[in-house]
C-alpha positions in Angstrom: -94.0 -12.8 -13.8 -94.0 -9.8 -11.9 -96.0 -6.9 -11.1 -94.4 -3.7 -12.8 -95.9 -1.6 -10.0 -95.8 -2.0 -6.2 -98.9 -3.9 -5.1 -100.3 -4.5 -1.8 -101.1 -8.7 -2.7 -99.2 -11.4 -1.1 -98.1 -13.6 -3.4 -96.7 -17.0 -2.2 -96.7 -20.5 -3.9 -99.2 -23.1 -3.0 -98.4 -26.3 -3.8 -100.7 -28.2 -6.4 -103.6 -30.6 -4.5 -105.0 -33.7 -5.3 -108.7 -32.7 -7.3 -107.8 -31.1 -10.5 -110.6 -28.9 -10.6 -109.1 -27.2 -7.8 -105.5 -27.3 -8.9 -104.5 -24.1 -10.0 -104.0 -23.8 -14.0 -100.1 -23.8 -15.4 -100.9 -22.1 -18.7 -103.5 -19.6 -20.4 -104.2 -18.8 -23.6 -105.6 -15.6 -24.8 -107.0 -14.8 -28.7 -105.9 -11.6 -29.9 -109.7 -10.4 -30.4 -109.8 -10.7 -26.3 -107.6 -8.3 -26.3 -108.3 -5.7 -29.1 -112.4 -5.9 -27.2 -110.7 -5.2 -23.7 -108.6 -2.4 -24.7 -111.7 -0.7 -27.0 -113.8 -1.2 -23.7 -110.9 0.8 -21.9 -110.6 3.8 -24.8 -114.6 3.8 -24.6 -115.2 4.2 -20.8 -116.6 7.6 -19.9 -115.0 10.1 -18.8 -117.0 11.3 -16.0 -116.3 7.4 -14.2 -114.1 7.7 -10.8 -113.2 3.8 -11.3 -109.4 4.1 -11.8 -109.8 0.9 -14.5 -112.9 -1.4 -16.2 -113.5 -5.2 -16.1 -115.4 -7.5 -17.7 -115.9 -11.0 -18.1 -113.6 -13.9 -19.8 -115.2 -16.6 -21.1 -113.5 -19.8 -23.1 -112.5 -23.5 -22.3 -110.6 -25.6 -19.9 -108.7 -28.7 -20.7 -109.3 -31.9 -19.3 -107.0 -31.8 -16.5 -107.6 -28.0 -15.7 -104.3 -27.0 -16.1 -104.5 -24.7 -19.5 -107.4 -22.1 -19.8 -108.1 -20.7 -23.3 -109.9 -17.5 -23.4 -112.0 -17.0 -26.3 -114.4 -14.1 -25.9 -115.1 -11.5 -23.3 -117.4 -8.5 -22.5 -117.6 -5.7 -20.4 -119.0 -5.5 -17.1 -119.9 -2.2 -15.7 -119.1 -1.3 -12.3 -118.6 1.2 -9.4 -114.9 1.6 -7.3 -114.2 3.3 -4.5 -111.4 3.1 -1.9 -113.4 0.7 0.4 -116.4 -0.5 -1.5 -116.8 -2.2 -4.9 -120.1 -2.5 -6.5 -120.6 -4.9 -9.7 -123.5 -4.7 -12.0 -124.8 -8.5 -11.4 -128.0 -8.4 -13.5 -125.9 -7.3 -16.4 -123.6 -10.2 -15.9 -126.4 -12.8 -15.7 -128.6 -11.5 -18.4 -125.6 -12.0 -20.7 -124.8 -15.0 -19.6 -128.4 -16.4 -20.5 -128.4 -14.6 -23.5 -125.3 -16.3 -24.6 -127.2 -19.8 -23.3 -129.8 -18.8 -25.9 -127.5 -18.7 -29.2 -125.4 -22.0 -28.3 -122.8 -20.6 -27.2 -120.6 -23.1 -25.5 -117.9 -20.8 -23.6 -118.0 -21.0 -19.7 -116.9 -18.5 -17.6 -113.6 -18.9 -16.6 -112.4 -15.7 -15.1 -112.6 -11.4 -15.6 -109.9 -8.6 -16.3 -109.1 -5.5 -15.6 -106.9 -2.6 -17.3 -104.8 -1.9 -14.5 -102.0 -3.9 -13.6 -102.4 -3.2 -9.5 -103.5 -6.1 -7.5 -105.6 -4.7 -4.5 -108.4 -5.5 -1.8 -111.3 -4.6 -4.7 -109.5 -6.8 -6.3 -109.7 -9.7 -4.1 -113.4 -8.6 -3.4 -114.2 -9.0 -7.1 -112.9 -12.1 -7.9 -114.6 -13.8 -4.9 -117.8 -12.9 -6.7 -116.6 -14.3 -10.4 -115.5 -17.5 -8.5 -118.9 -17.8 -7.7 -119.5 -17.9 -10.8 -117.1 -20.7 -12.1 -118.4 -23.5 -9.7 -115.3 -25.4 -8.5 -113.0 -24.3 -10.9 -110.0 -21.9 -10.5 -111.2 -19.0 -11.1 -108.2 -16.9 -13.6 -107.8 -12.9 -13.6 -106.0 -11.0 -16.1 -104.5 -7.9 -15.8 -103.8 -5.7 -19.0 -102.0 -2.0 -18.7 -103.1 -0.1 -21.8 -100.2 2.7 -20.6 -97.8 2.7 -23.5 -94.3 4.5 -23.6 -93.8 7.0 -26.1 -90.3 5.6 -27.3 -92.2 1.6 -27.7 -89.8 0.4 -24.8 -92.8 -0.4 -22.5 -95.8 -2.7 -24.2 -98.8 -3.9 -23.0 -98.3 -5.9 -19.6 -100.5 -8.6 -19.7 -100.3 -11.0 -17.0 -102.5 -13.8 -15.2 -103.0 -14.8 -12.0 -105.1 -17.0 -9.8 -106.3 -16.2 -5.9 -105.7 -18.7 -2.9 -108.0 -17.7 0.1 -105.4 -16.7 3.4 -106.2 -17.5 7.4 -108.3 -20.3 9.5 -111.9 -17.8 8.9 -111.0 -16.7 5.0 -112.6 -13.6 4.3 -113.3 -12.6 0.9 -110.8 -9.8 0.7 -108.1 -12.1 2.4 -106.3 -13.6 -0.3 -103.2 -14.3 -2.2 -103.0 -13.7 -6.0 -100.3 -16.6 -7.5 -99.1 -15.7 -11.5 -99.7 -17.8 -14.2 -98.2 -17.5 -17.8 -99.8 -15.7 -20.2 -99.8 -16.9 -24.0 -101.2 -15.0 -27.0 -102.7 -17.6 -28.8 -103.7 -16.4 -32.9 -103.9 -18.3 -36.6 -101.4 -18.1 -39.0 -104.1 -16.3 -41.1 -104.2 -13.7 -38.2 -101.0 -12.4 -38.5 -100.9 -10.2 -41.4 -103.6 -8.5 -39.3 -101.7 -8.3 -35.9 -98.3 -7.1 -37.7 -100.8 -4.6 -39.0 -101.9 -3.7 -35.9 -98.7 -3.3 -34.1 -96.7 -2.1 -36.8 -95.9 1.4 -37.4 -99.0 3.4 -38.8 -99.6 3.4 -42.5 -98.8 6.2 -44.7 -102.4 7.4 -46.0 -102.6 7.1 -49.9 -103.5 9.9 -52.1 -107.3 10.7 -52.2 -108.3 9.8 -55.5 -110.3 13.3 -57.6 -113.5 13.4 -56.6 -116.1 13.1 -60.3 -116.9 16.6 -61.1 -112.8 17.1 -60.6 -112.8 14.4 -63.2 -115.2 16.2 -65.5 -113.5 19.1 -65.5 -110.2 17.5 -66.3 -111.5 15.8 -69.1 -113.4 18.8 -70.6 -110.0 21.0 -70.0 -108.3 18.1 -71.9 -110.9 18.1 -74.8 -110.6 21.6 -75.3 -106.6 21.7 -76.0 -107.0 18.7 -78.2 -109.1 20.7 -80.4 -107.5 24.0 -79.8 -104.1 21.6 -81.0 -106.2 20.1 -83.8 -107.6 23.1 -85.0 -103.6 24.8 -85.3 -102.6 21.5 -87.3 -105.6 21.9 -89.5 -104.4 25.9 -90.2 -100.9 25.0 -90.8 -101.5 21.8 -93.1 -104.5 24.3 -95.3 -101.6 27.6 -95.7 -103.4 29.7 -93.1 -100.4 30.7 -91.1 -96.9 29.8 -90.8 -95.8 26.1 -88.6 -94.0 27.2 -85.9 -91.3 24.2 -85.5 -91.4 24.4 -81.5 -94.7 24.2 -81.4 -94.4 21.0 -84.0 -92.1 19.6 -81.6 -94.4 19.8 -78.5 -96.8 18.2 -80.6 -94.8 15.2 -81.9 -93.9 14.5 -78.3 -97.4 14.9 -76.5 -98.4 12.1 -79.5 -95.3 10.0 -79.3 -96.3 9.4 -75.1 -99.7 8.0 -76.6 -98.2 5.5 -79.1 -97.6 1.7 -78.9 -94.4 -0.1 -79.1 -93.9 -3.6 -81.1 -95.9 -4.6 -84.1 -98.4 -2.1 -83.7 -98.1 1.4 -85.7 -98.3 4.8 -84.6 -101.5 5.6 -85.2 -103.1 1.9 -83.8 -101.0 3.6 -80.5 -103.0 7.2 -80.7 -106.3 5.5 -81.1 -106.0 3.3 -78.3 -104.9 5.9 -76.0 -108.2 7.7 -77.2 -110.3 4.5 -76.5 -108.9 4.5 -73.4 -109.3 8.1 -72.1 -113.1 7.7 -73.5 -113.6 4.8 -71.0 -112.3 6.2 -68.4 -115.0 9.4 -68.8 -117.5 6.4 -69.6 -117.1 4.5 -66.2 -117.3 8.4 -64.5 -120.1 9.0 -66.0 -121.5 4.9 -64.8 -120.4 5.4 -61.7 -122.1 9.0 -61.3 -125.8 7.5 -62.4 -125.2 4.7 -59.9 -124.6 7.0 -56.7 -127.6 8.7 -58.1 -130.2 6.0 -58.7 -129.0 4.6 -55.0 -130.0 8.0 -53.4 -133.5 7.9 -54.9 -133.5 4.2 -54.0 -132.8 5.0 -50.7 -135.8 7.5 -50.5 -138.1 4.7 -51.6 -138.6 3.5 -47.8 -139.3 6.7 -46.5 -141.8 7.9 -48.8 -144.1 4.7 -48.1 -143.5 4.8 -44.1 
C-alpha cells in the first residue's frame, strides 16, 4: 500500500520484536459507520478553517496478540494546523473519553484519522500525542481522501499505518510511518445499505397529490358522473335523442370499472364505487388527523 501523493515520510520496515504490545499490528478492521462519521465530519468542517484536513479519534478493540485492530466508533477532534505548529483540542478529547467511561462503553482508544492522504511532520507531531494516549500499544493512523473522480476511476483511498520513532535522541516529529492493510469490515444485513450507498443515485418517485388536489379531483369526478347520469336519465325518459358515440364512451368508461369471473357487471360498478368512496374516506381521515396533531401540538405551549 502506497501513498497516491508524494509524501515527505520515510517509510522502512521494522522487523517485528519480542512484546506483543509493541509489535506492530498486521491487520485492521474498519466498520462502515467509521467511515460514513469521518467523511460527514469532513463535508461539515467550516469553511472559514485554514486546516488543509480534520481528525478525530478511533476507538475499538485489539486482539489478544495485538496484531488485528477493529475500529468500531470514532469522533471528531477539533484542531488548529499550520506549516510548523499543530495545536489539538485536548480537553475535548479527554472530556469525551470520560463521558464515554460514564455510559459503559468498552472501546479503547486505538488510534485517529485524518482526510488527507499526505503523511507529514504535523502528522508525526499528532500521533505522538494519541500514542500517549494508548499506553503501550501501537498506536494506528488512518488516512481517508474524500477526493473522488468524476468518471468513478478514483475511490476513496483509505489506508493505515503505524509510526516507528527514527535516531539515538527520537524526537516527536522524527519518525517513520510503516502501512498496514486496511479491511472494511460490515454484516451481511449491512449490505443492502452500503450497495445503496455506493450505487448510482436513485431515481426520485413521483410526489404523490397533495389532499386538497385530491378533493378537487374527486369533486371534478362527481360532477361528470352526474352530468353522465343525468344524460342517461334524459335519453332513457324521451327527452332528447341518444347520441350512439356518446353511448359508446359510456359503455367503455363503465366496462374499465367491471369485474371479471363469476362476478356480474354491475357487482364490478359497485365495487369500483366502494372503492373510489374509500379512498375520499381515508383523505378525509387522514386530513382530521394532521389537524388534531397541530392543536395537540399547541397544547404544551399554551400551559408553558
Amino acid at each position: 500500500m502506497s501513498l497516491d501523493a508524494p509524501s515527505s515520510a520515510l517509510h522502512l520496515n521494522q522487523p517485528p520484536s519480542g512484546s506483543s504490545a509493541s509489535r506492530p499490528p498486521t491487520l485492521i478492521t474498519v466498520h462502515p459507520s467509521v467511515i460514513a462519521s469521518i467523511l460527514t465530519h469532513h463535508s461539515r468542517r467550516p469553511e472559514e478553517s485554514t486546516a488543509p484536513r480534520v481528525i478525530g479519534t478511533l476507538l475499538g478493540t485489539r486482539s489478544e496478540n495485538g496484531q488485528e485492530i477493529d475500529v468500531r466508533t470514532s469522533f471528531a477532534v477539533d484542531h488548529k494546523e499550520e506549516d510548523e505548529e499543530v495545536a489539538i483540542d485536548m480537553p475535548f478529547q479527554q472530556g469525551m473519553m470520560e463521558l464515554l467511561a460514564k455510559n459503559g462503553i468498552n472501546e479503547q482508544v486505538v488510534g485517529w484519522y485524518a482526510t488527507s492522504p499526505t503523511l507529514n511532520g504535523n502528522s508525526a507531531l499528532i500521533q505522538n500525542y494519541f500514542s500517549q494516549e494508548t499506553g503501550q500499544s501501537q498506536t494506528i493512523h488512518l488516512t481517508v481522501d474524500p477526493e473522488l473522480s468524476a468518471d468513478g476511476s478514483k475511490g476513496l483511498g483509505i489506508k493505515g499505518w503505524v509510526s516507528t520513532s527514527l535516531g539515538l535522541n527520537p524526537k516527536p516529529e522524527n519518525c517513520a510511518f510503516l502501512p498496514v492493510p486496511v479491511v472494511i469490515k460490515y454484516a451481511d444485513s449491512e449490505r443492502a445499505g452500503l450497495d445503496l450507498i455506493t450505487g448510482p443515485a436513485p431515481q426520485p418517485s413521483p410526489a404523490l397529490p397533495s389532499l386538497p388536489a385530491l378533493s378537487t379531483s374527486l369533486n371534478q369526478l362527481s360532477a361528470l358522473i352526474d352530468q353522465a347520469l343525468q344524460y342517461v336519465q334524459d335519453v332513457n325518459s324521451g327527452k332528447i335523442k341518444g347520441d350512439p358515440e356518446v353511448g359508446r364512451y359510456l359503455l367503455e368508461g363503465v366496462g374499465r370499472w367491471t369485474s371479471t369471473g363469476t362476478r356480474d357487471d354491475e357487482g364490478g360498478v359497485k365495487e369500483g364505487l366502494q372503492e373510489t368512496l374509500t379512498v375520499s374516506y381515508l383523505a378525509s381521515l387522514v386530513r382530521s388527523q394532521v389537524e388534531l396533531a397541530g392543536r395537540l401540538a399547541l397544547v404544551p405551549q399554551a400551559q408553558q
